[in-house]
N, C-alpha and C positions, 0 to 999 in steps of 0.2 A: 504493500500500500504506500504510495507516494505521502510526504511529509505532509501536511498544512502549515504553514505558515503562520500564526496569530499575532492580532495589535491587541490591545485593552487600552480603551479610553475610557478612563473613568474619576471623580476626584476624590472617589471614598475609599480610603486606604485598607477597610476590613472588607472589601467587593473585591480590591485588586488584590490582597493574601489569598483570598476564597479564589479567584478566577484561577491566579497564577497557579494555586495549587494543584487546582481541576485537569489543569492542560499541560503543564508537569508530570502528571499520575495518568495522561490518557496516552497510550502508546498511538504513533502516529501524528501524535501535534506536536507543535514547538511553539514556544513564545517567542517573540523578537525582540518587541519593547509593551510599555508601560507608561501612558501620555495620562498627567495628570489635568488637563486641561484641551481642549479643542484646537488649538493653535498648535499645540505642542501632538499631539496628532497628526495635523497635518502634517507638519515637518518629518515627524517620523514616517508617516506612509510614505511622501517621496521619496526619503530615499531609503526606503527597505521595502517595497512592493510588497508588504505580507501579504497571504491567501484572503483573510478573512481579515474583518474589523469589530470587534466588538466594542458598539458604544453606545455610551449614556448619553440622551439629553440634554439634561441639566446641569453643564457643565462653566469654569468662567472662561474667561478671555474671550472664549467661541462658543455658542449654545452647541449641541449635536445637530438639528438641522444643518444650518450654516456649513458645517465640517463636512458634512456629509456630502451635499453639493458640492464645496469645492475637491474634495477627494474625488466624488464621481467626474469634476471638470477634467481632473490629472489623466482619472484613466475612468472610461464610461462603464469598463464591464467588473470596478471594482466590489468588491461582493462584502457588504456591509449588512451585520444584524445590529440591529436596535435592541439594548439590553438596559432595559430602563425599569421604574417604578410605576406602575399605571398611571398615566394623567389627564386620559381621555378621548372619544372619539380623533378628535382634532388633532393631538399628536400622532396619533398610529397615522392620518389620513396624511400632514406633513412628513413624514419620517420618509413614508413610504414614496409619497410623490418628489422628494429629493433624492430619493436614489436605494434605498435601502431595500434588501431581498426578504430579510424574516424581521419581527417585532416580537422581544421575546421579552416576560416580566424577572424581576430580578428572584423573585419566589420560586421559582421554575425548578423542575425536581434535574438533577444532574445527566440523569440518563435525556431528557427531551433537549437540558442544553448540547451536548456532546452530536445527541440527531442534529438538530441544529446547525449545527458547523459544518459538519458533514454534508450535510444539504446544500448549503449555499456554498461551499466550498465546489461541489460537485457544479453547480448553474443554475439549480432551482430555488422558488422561493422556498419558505418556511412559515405559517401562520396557524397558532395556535384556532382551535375554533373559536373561542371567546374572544380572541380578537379578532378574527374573519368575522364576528357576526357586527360587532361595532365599527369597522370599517364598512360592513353593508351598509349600517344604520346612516353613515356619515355620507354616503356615497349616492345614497338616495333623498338625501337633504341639498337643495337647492345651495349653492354655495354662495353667503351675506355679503356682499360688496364693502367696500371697505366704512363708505359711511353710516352702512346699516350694522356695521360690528360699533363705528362709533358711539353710534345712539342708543346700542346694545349695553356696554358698558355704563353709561348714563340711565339708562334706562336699570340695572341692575342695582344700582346704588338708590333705587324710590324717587328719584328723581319721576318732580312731573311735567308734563310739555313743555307747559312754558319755561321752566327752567332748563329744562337740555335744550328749547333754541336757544334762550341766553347765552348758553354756554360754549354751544356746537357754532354760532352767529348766524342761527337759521328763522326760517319763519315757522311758526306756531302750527301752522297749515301743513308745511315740509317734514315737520318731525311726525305729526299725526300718518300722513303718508309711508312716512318709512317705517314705523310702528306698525303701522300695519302687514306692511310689506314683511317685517320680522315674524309676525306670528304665524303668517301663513306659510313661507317658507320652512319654520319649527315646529310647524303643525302641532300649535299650540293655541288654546283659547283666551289666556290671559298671560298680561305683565308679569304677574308673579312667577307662571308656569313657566314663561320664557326663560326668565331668570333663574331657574332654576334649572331648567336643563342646558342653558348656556355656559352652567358653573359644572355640571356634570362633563358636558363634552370638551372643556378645554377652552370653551371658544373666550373666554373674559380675559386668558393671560394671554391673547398673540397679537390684542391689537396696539 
């Protein structure tokens, strides 16, 4: 069986002991490096092309989307798993649309991360069912245009009309409109409801 190659981007040092140790103790992987930061990823992927990327998200310097696109800029067919903490429809649906092949949670029993690797190593993706079904979920949601994520976040905080145009510098008329336009897209019947499954899929931290 040919090596695999591994990265680990991640900036929680009891995630990279656990990772390093997992792919140490699997015959057939190797680690390369160890990027405690998104930036510091990328430099490592340049210049060591590992097989495979494992990374986090929520990371500083560079989030894990960001990295993950420009790593896919360097090389298009590079095979990236998202190994993150659940954070919502909306990151599995970014993760993936930047370039990533599997979305895997950090809970994950050791034998499915190992499948895992192996999979995307191999060309395929990799998606748990619980997260295929909320990337369904996300994928049959009309995608919010940027000033309807605005007025979303305004709109999440109890703010009422009048006050998100104050604040957005819209008209009262404008905001009712895109309000509307929110709920039917989230195929929701109220403000409250909106807001709350807005805080559920992700969508309150991207804009």
């Amino acid at each position: 069986m040919e090596t695999i190659s591994i990265l680990i981007a991640d900036d929680h040092p009891l995630i990279l002991a656990g990772l390093t140790s997992l792919i140490n103790a699997t015959p057939g992987f190797h680690l390369v490096a160890q990027a405690s930061d998104g930036r510091q990823a990328l430099d490592y992927y340049e210049q060591l092309r590992p097989n495979v990327v494992l990374m986090d998200l929520n990371m500083p310097e560079m989030n894990g989307v960001e990295t993950i696109g420009r790593i896919r800029h360097i090389n298009p067919n590079a095979c990236i798993v998202i190994l993150t903490s659940y954070q919502g429809e909306e990151d599995v649906y970014r993760g993936l649309h930047a370039g990533a092949q599997a979305y895997l949670l950090k809970d994950s029993g050791m034998e499915q991360l190992i499948k895992c690797i192996k999979t995307v190593a191999a060309g395929s993706k990799f998606l748990p069912t619980e997260v295929a079904s909320k990337l369904a979920e996300r994928m049959e949601t009309n995608r919010l245009s940027k000033r309807e994520l605005e007025i979303l976040v305004h709109l999440a905080t109890g703010k009422s009309n009048k006050m998100i145009a104050r604040s957005a510098g819209i008209e009262v008329g404008t905001v009712k409109f895109h309000v509307n336009n929110i709920l039917a897209k989230l195929n929701v019947a109220s403000r409250t409801e909106a807001a709350t499954v807005a805080a559920r899929r992700g969508l309150l931290s991207i804009f």
